[in-house]
N, C-alpha and C positions, 0 to 999 in steps of 0.2 A: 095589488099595486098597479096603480094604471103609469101603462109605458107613453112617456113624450118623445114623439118625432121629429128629428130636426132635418128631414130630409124622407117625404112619401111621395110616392109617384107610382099614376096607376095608368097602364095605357100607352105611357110613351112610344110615339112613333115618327119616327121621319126617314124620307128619302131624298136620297141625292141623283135628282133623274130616272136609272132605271134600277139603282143598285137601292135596296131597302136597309139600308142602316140598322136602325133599331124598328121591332114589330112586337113593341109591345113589354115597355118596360114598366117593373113595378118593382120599386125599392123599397124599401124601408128601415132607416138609419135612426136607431134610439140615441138622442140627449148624453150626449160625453161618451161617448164608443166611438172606436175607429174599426171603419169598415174598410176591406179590403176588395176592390172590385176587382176579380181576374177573369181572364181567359184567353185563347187561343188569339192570334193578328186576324182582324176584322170581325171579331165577335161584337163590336160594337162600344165599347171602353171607352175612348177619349169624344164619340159622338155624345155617350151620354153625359160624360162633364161637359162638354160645351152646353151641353143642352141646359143642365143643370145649374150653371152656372152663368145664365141667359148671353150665353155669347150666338146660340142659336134659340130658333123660336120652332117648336115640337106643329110639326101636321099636325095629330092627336095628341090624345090623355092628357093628364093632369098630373099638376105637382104642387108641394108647398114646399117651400125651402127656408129654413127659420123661423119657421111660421105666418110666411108670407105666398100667395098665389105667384108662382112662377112666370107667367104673363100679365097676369090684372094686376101686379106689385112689383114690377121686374126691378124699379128704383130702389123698392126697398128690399130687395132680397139682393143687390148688388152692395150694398150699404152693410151688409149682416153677414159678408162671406169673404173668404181671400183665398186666392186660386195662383197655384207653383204648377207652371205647364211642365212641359219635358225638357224644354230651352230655357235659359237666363234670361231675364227680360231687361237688364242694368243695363244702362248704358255706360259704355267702354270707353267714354273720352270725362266721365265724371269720377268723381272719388267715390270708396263706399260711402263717406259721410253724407258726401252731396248730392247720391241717390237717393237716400234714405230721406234726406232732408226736401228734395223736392218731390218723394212720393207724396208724402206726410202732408207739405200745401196741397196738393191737387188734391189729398184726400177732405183737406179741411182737418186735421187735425191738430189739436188743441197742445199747446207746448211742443211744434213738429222739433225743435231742434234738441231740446229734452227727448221725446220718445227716440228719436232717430240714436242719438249713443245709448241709450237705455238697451236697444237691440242689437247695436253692434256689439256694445259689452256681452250679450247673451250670447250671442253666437261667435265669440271669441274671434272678432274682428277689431277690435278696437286700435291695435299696431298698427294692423292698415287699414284705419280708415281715411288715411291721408294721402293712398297712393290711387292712383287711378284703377277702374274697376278692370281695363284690361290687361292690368298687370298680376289679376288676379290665376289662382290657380281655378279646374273645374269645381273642385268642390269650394273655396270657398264663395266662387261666383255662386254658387248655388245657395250655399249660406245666408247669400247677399239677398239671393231673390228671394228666397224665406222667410227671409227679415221684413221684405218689402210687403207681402202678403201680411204681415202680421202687425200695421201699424196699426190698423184700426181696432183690432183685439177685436175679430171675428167671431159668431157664434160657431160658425163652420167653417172648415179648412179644404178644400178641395188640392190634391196632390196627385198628377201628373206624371209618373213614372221620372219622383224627384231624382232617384240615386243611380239612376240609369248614365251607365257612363263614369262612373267614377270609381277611384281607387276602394278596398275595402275602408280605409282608416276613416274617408270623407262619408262612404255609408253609412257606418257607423254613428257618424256625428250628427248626419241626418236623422237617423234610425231615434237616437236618442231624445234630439229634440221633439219626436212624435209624441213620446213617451211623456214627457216632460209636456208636451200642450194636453195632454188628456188627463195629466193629471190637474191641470190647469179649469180643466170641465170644457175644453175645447173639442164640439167633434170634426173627425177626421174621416174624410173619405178620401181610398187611396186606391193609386193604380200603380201596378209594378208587374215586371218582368221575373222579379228574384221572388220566387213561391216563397222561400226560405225567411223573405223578410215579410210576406203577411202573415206565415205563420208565426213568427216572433210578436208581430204589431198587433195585427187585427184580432177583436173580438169577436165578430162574425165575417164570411165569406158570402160574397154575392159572384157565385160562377157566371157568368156570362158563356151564353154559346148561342152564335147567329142570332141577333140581334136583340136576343131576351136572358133572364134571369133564369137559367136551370136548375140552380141550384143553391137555398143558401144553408148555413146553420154554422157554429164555430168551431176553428179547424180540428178539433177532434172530433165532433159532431160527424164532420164531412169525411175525415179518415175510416171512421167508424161505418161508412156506407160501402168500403168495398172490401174491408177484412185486410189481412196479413199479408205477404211477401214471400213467397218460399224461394232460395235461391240457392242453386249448384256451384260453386267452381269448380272446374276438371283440370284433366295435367294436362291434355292438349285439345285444340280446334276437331280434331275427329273425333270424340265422344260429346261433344255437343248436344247430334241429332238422340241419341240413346240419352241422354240426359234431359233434354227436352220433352222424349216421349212419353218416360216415368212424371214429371211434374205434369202434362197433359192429361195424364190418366189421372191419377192423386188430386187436382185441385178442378178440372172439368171447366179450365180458363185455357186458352192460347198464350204458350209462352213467348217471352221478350228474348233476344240474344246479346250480348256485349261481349262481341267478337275480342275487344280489346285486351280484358281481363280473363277472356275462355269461361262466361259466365251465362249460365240462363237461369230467367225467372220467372215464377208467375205467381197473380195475384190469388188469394183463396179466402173463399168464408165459411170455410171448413173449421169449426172450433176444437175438432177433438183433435184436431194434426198436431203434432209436434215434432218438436226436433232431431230425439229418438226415432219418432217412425220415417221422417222422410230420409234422414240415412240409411235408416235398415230399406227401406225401400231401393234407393239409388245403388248401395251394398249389393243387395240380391240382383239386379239387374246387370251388375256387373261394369259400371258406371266408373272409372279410375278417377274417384273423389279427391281433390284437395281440399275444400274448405263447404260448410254447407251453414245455412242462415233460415233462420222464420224472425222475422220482424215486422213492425207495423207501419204501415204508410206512412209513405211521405205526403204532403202536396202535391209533390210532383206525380205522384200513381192517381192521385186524387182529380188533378186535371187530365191527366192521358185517359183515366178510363169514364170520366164523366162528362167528355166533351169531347169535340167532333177530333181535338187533337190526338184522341186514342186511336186515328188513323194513321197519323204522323210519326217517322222516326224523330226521336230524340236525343243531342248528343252522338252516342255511339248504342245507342241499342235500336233497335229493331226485332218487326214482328216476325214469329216462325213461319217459314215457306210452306 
C-alpha cells in the first residue's frame, strides 16, 4: 500500500543571523495522522511550522504541503491549511459570532454565516456567541481560534502548542476536538509542551533536537528505544547514594534522584531484570527500602534521554553527582 503525504520536507534550513534555526529538516506526515512534533526550547518547533506553514520562506530544502510546493504554490498551500499559533488570534472587541463571521469573508467562504454557527455549535460556543470574545475564558478563546482555523475544512491542521496555558477541563476539550478532526480525515501536526498529550494524540513522533528530526516512530516505537525504568524509594535522603550505586551497577545507566519523594532511578535495557531481582538486589545491599518499581517509559524518559534535554534537570529530579 503506497503511503500519501500531506506534509514532506527534505532539507529544511533557515537562519536567523548567526543563530541556525533549523539544519536540515525532513518530515514526513502521512494523509489523516496526527503528528506530534516535540522537543526541548530552541530545538526548532515553532520555526518549522512557520516555515511550514509559508509564514516564513526556508534558505534551503524542500517541501510539499497538501500536495502543493511550499514556495513555487505558497497560495495554494495557504488555501489547503489552517494554523492555531500559541496565542488567540480573535479579536476582543468582536463577538464569537462576528469573529467567525468575518474570518469566513476574508476567507471567501461560501455560507460564512452558516459555517460560522455550524462551528460555534461544535465547539460548544453557541451561549456565547453573542458576548464579546474578551469576555471570553482562556480556553474558550482558544475554542474560538480553533474554530477560526477550521472554516475552510483544511486538508492540514497546523497546532501550535494549542493547550498551553489552560486549565486541564479546557485541554481536554481541545485534546478531543483533535480526535474528532482525525477522525474527520483531517491531518494534524502538533506542537506541545504536555508529552502526555502526544502520547494520547499522536500516531507518530517527530523528536526534534537542534534544529533537526532525531528521532521519529510511534510513541511506543520511541519508548521501546530506551527500555524500562527501575526505581527505589528509601525511608530517608541518606540511603540515596547506596541506592543509586546498586541501580548503577544492575542497569550500567546513570541514575536520576527526586530528592522530593527520597527516590532514584534509572533507565535499563536489560530484559531479564525484574522486579524480584532488583529488591533482592537493593535487600542485599542493605538499602532501607520502602517501595520499588520496573515500569515502562514515559515520553518523558523518551525526551530526556533522546535529546540534548537528557542534560537538563527536570521538575525535581536530577542527574547523580
Amino acid at each position: 500500500m503506497t503511503t500519501t503525504y500531506a506534509v514532506l520536507s527534505e532539507g529544511l534550513e533557515k537562519r536567523f543571523g548567526a543563530v541556525h534555526a533549523l539544519r536540515g529538516l525532513d518530515l514526513a506526515v502521512a494523509e489523516g495522522t496526527v503528528c506530534g512534533l516535540l522537543g526541548p526550547n530552541g530545538a526548532g518547533k515553532t520555526t518549522a511550522v512557520r516555515l511550514l506553514t509559508t509564514l516564513l520562506r526556508p534558505d534551503a530544502g524542500s517541501a510539499r504541503v497538501a500536495g502543493h510546493d511550499l514556495v513555487r504554490e505558497a497560495a495554494a498551500v495557504r488555501s489547503r491549511i489552517g494554523v492555531t499559533g500559541q496565542y488567540a488570534s480573535v479579536d476582543g472587541d468582536l463577538t464569537g459570532r462576528e469573529n467567525l463571521r468575518l474570518f469566513a469573508r476574508l476567507h471567501r467562504v461560501r455560507g460564512p454565516a452558516a459555517r460560522a454557527d455550524e462551528l460555534l455549535a461544535r465547539f460548544g460556543l453557541t451561549e456565547a456567541a453573542h458576548r464579546k470574545a474578551s469576555t471570553y475564558s482562556g480556553g474558550m478563546r482558544r475554542r474560538l481560534d480553533l474554530a477560526a482555523s477550521l472554516l475552510r475544512r483544511p486538508d492540514v491542521l497546523f497546532l501550535d502548542e494549542p493547550t498551553t496555558g489552560l486549565d486541564p477541563a479546557s485541554r481536554n476539550g481541545i485534546r478531543q476536538a483533535v480526535r474528532e478532526l482525525k477522525a474527520d480525515g483531517t491531518t494534524v501536526v502538533l506542537t506541545t509542551q504536555y508529552l502526555e498529550e502526544a502520547d494520547q494524540l499522536a500516531d507518530e513522533i517527530a523528536l526534534m533536537d537542534r534544529g533537526r528530526v532525531a528521532h521519529t516512530g510511534s510513541p511506543a516505537q520511541l519508548k521501546s528505544l530506551i527500555g524500562s525504568f527501575a526505581e527505589a524509594v528509601v525511608a530517608s535522603g541518606d540511603a540515596l547514594p547506596k541506592a543509586a550505586a546498586v541501580l548503577d551497577r544492575i542497569t550500567g545507566r546513570e541514575p536520576v534522584f527526586d530528592r522530593e519523594r527520597n527516590a532514584v532511578g534509572a533507565v535499563t535495557t536489560d530484559s531479564t531484570l525484574t522486579l524480584p531481582r532488583l529488591v533482592r538486589e537493593l535487600d542485599a545491599a542493605g538499602v532501607p527500602l520502602l517501595d520499588a518499581s520496573l515500569r515502562p517509559p514515559t515520553l518523558d524518559d523518551v525526551f530526556l534521554r533522546l535529546t540534548e534535554g537528557s542534560e537538563r534537570s527536570v521538575d525535581h529530579k536530577e542527574r547523580a553527582a
